[in-house]
BAGUDO-822003 format. One record per residue (C-alpha): x, y, z; residue in three letters. Coordinates in steps of 0.2 Angstrom, whole numbers, padded with zeros to 4 digits, always signed. Each point is the difference from the previous one (the first is absolute). Layout:
<rs>
XYZALA...
</rs>
This chain:
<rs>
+0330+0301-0120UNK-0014+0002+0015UNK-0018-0003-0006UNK-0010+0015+0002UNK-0019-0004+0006UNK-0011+0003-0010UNK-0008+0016+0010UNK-0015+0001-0016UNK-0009-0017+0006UNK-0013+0002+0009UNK-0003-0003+0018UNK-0011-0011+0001UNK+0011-0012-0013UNK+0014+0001+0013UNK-0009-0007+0013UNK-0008-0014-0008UNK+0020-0006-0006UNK+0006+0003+0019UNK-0015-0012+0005UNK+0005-0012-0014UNK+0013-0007+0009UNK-0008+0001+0017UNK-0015-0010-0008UNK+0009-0012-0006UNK+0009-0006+0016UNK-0011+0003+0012UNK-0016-0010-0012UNK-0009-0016+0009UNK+0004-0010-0017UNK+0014-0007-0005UNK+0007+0007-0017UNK+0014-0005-0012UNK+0004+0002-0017UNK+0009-0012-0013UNK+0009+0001-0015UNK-0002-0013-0015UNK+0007-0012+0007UNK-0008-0004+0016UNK+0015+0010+0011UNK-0007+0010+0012UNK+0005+0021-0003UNK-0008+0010+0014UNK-0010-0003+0015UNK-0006+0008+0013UNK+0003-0004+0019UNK-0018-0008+0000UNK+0005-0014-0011UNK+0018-0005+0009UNK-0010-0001+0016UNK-0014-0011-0004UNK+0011-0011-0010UNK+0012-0002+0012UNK+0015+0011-0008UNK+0013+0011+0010UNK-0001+0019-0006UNK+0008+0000-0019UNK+0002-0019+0000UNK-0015-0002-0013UNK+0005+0009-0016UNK+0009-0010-0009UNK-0009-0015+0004UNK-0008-0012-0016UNK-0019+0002+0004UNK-0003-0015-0012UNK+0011-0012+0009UNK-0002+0006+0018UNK-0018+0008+0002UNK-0012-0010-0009UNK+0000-0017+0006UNK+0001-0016-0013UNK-0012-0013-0001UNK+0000-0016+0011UNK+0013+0010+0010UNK-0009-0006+0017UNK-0004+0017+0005UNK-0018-0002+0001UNK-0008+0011-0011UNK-0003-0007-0020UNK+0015+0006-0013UNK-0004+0016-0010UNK+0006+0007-0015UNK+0012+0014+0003UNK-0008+0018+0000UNK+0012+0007-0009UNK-0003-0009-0015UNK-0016+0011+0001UNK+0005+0015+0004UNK+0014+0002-0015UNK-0016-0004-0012UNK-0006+0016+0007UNK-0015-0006+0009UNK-0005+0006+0018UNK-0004-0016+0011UNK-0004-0003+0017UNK-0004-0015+0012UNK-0006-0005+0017UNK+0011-0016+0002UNK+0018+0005-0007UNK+0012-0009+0011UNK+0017+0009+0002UNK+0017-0009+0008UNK+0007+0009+0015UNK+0020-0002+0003UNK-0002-0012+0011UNK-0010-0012-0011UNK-0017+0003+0007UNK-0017+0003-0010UNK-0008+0019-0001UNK-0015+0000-0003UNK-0005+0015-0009UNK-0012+0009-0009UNK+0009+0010-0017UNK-0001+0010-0015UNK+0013+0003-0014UNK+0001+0013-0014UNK+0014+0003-0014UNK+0013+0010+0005UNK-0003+0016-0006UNK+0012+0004-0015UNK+0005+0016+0008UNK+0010-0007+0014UNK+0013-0004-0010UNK+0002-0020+0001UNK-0008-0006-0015UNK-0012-0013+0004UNK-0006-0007+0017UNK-0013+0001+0011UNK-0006+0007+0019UNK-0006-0013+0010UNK-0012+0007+0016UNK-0004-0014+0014UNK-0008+0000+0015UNK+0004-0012+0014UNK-0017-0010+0002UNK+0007-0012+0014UNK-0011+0008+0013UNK-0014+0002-0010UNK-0001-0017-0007UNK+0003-0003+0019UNK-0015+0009+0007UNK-0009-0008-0015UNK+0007-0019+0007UNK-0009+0005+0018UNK-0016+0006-0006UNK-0003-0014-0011UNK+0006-0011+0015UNK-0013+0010+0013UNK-0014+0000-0015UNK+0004-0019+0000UNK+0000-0002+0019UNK-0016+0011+0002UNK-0008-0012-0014UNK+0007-0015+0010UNK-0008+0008+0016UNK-0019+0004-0009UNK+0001-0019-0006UNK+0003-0006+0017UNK-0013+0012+0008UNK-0012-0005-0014UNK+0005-0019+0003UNK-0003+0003+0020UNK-0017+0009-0002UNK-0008-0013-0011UNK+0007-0013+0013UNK-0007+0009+0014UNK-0016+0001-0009UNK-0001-0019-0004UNK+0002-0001+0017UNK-0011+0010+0006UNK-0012-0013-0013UNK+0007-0015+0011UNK-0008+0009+0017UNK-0016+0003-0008UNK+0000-0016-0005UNK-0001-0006+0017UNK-0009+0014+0009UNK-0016+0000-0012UNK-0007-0014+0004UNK-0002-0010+0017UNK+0000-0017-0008UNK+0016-0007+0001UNK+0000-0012-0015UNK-0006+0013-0013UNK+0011+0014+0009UNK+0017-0011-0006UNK-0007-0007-0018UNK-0001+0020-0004UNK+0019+0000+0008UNK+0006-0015-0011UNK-0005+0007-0017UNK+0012+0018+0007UNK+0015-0011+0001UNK-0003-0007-0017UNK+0008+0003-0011UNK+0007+0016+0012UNK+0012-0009+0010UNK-0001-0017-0005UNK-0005-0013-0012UNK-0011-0010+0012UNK-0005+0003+0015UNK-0008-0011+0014UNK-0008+0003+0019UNK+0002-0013+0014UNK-0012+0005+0013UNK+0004-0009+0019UNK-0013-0012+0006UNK+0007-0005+0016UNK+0017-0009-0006UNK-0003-0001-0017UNK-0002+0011-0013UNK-0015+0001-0012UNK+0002+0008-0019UNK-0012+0015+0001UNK+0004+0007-0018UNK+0011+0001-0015UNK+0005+0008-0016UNK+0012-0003-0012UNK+0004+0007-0018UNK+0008-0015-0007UNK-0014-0008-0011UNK+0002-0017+0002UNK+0017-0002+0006UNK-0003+0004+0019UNK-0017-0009+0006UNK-0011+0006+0015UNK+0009-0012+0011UNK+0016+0010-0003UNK+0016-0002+0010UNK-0003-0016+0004UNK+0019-0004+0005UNK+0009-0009+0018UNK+0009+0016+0001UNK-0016+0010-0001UNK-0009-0011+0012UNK+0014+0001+0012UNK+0000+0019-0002UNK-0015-0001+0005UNK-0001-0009+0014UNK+0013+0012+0006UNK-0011+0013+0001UNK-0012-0009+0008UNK+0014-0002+0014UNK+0004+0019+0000UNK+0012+0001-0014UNK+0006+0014-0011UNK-0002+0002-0019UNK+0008-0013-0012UNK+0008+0003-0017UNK-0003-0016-0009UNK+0010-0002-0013UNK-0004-0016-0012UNK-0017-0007+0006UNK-0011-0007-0012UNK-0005+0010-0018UNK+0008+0013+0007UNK+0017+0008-0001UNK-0004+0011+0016UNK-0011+0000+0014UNK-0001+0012+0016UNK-0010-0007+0016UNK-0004+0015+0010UNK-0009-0001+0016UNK-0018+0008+0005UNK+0004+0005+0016UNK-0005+0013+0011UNK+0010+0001+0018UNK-0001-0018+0007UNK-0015-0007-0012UNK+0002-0006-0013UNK-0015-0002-0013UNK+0012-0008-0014UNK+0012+0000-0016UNK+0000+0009-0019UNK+0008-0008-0009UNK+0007+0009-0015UNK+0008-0010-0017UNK+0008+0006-0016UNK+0003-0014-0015UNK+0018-0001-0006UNK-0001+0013-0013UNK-0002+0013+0010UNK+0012+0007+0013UNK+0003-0008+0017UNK-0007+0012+0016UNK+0013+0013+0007UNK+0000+0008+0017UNK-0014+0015-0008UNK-0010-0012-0004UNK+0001-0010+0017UNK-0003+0015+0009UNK-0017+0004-0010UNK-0005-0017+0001UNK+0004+0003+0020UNK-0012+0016+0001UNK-0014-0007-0009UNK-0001-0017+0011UNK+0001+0014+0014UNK-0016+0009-0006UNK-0008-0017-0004UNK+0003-0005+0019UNK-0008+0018+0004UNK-0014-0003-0010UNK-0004-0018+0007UNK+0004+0007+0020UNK-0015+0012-0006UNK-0011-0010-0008UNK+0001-0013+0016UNK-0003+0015+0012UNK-0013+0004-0008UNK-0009-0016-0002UNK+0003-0003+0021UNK-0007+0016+0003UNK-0015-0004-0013UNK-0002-0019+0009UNK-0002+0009+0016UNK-0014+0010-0006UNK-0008-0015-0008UNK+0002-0009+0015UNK-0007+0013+0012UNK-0015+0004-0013UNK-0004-0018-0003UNK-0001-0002+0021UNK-0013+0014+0000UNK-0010-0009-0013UNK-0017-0003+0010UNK-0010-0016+0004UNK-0015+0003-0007UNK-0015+0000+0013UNK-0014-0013-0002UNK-0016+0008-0004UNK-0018-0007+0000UNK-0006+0000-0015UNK+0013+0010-0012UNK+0015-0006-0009UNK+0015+0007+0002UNK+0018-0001-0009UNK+0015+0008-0002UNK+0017-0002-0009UNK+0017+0007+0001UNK+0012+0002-0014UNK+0018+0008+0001UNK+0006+0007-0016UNK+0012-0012-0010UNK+0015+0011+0003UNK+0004+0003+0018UNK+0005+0017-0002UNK-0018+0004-0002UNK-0006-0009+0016UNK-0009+0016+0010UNK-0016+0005+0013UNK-0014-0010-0008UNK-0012-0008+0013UNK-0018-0005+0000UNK-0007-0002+0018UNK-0018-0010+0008UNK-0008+0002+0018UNK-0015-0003+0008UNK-0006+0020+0003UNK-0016+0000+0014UNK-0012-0014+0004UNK-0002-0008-0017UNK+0010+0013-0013UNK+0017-0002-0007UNK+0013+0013-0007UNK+0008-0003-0018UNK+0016+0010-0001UNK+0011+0001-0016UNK+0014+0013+0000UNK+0016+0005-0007UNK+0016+0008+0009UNK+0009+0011-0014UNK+0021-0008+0000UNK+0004-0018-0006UNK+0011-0003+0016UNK+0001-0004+0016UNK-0005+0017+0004UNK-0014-0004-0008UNK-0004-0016+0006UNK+0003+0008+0019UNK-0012+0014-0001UNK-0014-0011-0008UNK+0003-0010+0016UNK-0004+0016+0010UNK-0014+0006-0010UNK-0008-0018-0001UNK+0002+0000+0020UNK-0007+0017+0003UNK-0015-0002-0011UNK-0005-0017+0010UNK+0000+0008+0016UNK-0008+0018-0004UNK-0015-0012-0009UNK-0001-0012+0014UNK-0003+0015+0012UNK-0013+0008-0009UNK-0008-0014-0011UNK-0016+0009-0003UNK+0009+0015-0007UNK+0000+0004-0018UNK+0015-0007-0012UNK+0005+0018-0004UNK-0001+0008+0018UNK+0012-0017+0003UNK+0011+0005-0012UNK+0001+0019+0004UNK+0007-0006+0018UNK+0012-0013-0009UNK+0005+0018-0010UNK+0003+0008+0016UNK+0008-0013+0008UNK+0014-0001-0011UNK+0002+0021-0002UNK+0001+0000+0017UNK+0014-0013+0002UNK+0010+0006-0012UNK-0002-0016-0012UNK+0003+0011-0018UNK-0005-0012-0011UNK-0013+0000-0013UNK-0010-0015-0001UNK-0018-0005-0009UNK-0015-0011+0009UNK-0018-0003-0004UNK-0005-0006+0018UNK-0020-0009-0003UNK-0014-0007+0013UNK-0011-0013-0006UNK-0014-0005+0014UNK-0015-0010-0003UNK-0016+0009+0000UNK-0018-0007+0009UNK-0006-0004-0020UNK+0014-0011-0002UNK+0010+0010-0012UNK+0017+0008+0003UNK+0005+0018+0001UNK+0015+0007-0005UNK+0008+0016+0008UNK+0015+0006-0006UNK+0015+0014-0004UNK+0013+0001-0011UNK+0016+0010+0003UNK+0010+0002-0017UNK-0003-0019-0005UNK-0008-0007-0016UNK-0020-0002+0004UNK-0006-0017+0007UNK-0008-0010-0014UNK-0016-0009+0003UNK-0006-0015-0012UNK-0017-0002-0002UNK-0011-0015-0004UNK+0003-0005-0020UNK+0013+0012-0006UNK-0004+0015+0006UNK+0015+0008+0008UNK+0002+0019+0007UNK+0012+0010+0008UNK-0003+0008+0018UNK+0006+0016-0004UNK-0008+0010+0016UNK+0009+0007+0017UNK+0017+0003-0009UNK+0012+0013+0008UNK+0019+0002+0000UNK+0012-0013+0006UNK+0005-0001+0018UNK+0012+0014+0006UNK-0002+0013-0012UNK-0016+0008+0008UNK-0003-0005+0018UNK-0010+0011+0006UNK-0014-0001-0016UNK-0016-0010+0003UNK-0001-0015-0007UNK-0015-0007-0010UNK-0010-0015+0004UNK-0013-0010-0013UNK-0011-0015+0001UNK-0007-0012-0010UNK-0010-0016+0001UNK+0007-0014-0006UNK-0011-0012-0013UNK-0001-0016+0007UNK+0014-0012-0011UNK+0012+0014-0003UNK+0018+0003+0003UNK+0008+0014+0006UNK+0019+0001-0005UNK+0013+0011+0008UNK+0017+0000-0009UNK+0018+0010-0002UNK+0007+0009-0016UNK+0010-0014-0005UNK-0016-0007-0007UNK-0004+0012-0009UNK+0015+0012-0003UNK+0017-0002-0006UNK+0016+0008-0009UNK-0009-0005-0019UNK-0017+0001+0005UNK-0012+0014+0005UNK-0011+0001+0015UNK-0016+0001-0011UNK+0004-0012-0011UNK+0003-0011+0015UNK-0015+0002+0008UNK-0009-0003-0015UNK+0008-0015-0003UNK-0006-0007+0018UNK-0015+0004-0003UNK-0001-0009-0013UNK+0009-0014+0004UNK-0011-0002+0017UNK-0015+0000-0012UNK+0004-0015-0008UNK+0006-0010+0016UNK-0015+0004+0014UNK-0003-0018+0001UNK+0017-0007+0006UNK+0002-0001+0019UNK+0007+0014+0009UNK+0017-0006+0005UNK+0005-0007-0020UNK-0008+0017-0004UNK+0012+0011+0008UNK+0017-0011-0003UNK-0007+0000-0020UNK-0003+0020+0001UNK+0020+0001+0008UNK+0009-0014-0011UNK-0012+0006-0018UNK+0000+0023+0002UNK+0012+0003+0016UNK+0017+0007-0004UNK+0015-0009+0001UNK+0011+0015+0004UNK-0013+0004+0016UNK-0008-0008+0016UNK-0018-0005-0001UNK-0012-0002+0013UNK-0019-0004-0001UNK-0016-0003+0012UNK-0014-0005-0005UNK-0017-0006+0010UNK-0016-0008-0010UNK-0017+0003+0007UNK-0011-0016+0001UNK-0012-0002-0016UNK-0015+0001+0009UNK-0005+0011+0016UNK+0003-0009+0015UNK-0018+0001+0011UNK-0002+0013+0013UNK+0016+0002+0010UNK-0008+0003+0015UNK-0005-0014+0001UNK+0017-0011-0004UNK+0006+0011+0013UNK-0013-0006+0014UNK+0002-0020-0008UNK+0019+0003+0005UNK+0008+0002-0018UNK+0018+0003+0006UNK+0008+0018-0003UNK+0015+0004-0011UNK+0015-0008+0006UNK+0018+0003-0002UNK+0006-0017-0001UNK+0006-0006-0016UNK-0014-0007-0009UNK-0001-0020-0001UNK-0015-0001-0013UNK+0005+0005-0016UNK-0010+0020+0002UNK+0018+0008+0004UNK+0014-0002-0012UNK+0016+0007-0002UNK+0014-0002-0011UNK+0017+0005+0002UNK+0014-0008-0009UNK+0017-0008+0007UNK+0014+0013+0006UNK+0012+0002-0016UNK+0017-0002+0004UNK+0016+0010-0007UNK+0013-0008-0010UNK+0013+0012-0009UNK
</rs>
């Protein structure tokens, strides 16, 4: 007999059974359903398809035996205890690892959930089973854990490039800080250990041998200072000496590995590192070799810079130390003078102290100071010292500060832009037999004049601006007459001035100092004044003349009993002294 609809049911109801079915197949799950005993009783098309089943092949199939994989059955994934088991306790489950067999033998990865099956279907107890494939998510989870991986392998190796970057960046300021070879590569030694190496060592070239320059090691008492001392190292090193390449050095002495790296930049070569690791630490690869490479490159840029340098500095001592004057013989005053160019050679710049015979019976005392510590410097001081002989010969009856106005414009008009101090001073003899000073004093510390016991003073009178900031200002002139036994002393900065002491105190400490040492002579005066208060860092350069202790008698009359004038010979009696040390040569 034909069913009749049931026409009283709502609409709505109707549709939702129609889509039911439609649901069902079309889901993005798969879904099956088994009876009690594991056999497999529906299923939608889902399920066949991700499991590997031709349409209607899958009901019927034992879910215990085929589905769920065993323990130890070499699939991969661990042995779990059936779901159904579960289910037919009447228990919802679910999991995010449940491993499924396709037809073909291969793992599913799936996610799943199971319920009892309800009552009402008519098969007695079972279960629904609901899985997802997870193979493609577990899949894009695989690749971001591998990119997440790689990006933290690519941070480590940008954090490991920028701290080696930075350490080398330490090694190049190691070398370009400082101008003195020898303390330049014990800074770079103590970098490479323990950095790069267990001991380190630096041969510098001395013609054709090598002399060890400095070391480090970090071995206690197994690698001493003498390290490397090996045939293999020695003839390493001889082979750079002759041009050769780096070395890798396998067994020399204490050692387990040693790299022999030239310093060499273009065609010269300055010398070797050498580079050791003990035997319980790893032998040098190629990384290591080419760091080892750039830092002896650096090194070699570092020493090229520090012997330019000292060539260019030696040029400028030996041009200043040729413009050093012979100091004039003068009847009746002792003069001396000394030179001292600062200990390092990086500091060797425009100091000069100057003497000539100025009119019939005068002479000019010049001290000055070109700003620069180069030979720049040491140049222009040339020019000034030059000019201000020849516009104070011309006019020797000018005043000091009209002389030195014209040596102002002078050196505006030719375009010489460089700032420069001088005091520029006249000292004639007077008809009573004293002397009279004149002076003035453009941006340089005051003349100091000692008088008889320990009275000291400062000239601090006729000061203006240093030469070629104000060319066309007037300069002052002042005077002052000499008591008979005193000194006058002209001096440079570096006497008084330096990087850890101020000007005042400086020029209180002269004072001072000069107070208690009046009575040596002149020229153990001025050597004792550079050698006990000058600065190491800067040049220092002093004058100093010293009346007689007792007015000489009317020198009108000397004149007319033929006392000779000033000469500017060098003087033969002991009254003219001058003190300049030997040139200082340059070794790396």
């Amino acid at each position: 007999m034909e069913s009749i609809p049931d026409t009283d049911a709502p609409p709505v109801s109707r549709t939702a059974e129609a889509l039911v079915p439609a649901i069902f197949a079309a889901a993005g799950a798969g879904v099956y359903a088994v009876d009690a005993d594991g056999v497999v009783i529906a299923c939608n098309p889902w399920a066949e398809r991700l499991l590997g089943y031709e349409p209607g092949t899958l009901p019927g199939v034992n879910a215990h035996d085929v589905l769920e994989p065993h323990t130890g059955d070499g699939s991969g994934f661990p042995g779990r205890q059936p779901v159904l088991r579960e289910a037919a306790l009447g228990k919802r489950i679910s999991g995010d690892r449940a491993v499924l067999l396709r037809r073909d033998g291969s793992a599913l990865a799936a996610w799943w959930s199971a319920a009892p099956l309800p009552p009402e279907a008519g098969h007695g107890t079972g279960a629904v089973v609901v899985f997802h494939d997870m193979s493609a998510q577990r899949e894009r989870d695989g690749r971001r854990a591998n990119r997440y991986a790689h990006s933290e392998t690519m941070r480590e190796q940008a954090e490991y490039d920028l701290a080696e970057i930075s350490w080398l960046s330490d090694v190049t300021l190691a070398m370009v800080s400082t101008l003195d070879a020898g303390q330049a590569l014990e800074r770079l030694v103590r970098l490479l250990v323990p950095r790069l190496a267990d001991a380190a060592v630096i041969d510098l070239a001395e013609g054709r041998e090598l002399r060890r320059i400095a070391w480090a090691h970090d071995l206690g008492d197994a690698v001493p200072p003498r390290t490397a001392e090996h045939s293999a190292h020695q003839a390493a090193l001889r082979g750079v000496l002759r041009g050769g390449g780096t070395r890798h050095l396998s067994t020399p002495s204490a050692a387990a590995d040693a790299l022999v790296v030239p310093v060499r930049l273009r065609a010269t070569t300055f010398g070797a590192l050498t580079l050791t690791r003990a035997a319980a630490g790893p032998p040098f690869n190629e990384a290591d070799r080419a760091l080892a490479e750039e830092v002896a490159r650096r090194t070699a840029l570092g020493l090229e810079n520090t012997r330019l340098h000292a060539a260019q500095a030696d040029i400028a001592v030996t041009l200043q130390r040729a413009l050093l004057t012979e100091l004039p013989t003068v009847p009746g005053l002792e003069l001396a003078a000394h030179y001292r160019p600062a200990a390092s050679v990086a500091e060797v710049g425009g100091d000069w102290y100057d003497a000539f015979p100025l009119g019939e019976d005068g002479i000019a005392l010049v001290i000055g100071d070109v700003v620069g510590h180069d030979i720049r410097a040491a140049s222009r001081m040339s020019e000034l010292r030059n000019m201000l002989r020849a516009l104070a010969v011309d006019r020797p009856d000018e005043e000091p500060g009209q002389i030195l106005q014209r040596l102002d414009l002078a050196q505006s008009r030719l375009a010489f832009d460089d700032l420069a101090t001088v005091i520029f001073a006249r000292l004639h003899p007077t008809d009573g037999g004293s002397w009279e000073l004149s002076w003035s004093v453009a941006g340089h510390p005051p003349p100091l004049l000692l008088g008889t016991g320990t009275t000291t003073t400062y000239l601090n009178g006729a000061h203006a601006v240093l030469l070629g900031a104000h060319p066309d200002r007037p300069r002052p002139t002042a005077r002052e007459t000499l008591p008979p036994g005193s000194t006058l002393v002209l001096y440079t900065d570096g006497l008084i001035e330096s990087r850890t002491q101020d000007i005042d105190t400086g020029m209180t400490r002269l004072r001072r100092y000069t107070a208690g040492h009046q009575d040596l002579p002149l020229s153990p005066l001025c050597a004792q004044l550079a050698r006990d208060l000058g600065s190491t860092r800067d040049d220092v350069a002093l004058i100093a003349a010293r009346t007689p202790p007792h007015p000489a008698h009317d020198r009108a009359s000397a004149r007319q009993e033929g006392a000779p004038p000033a000469a500017s010979s060098p003087a033969r009696n002991g009254c003219a002294r001058q003190d300049r040390p030997p040139r200082a040569g340059y070794s790396p």
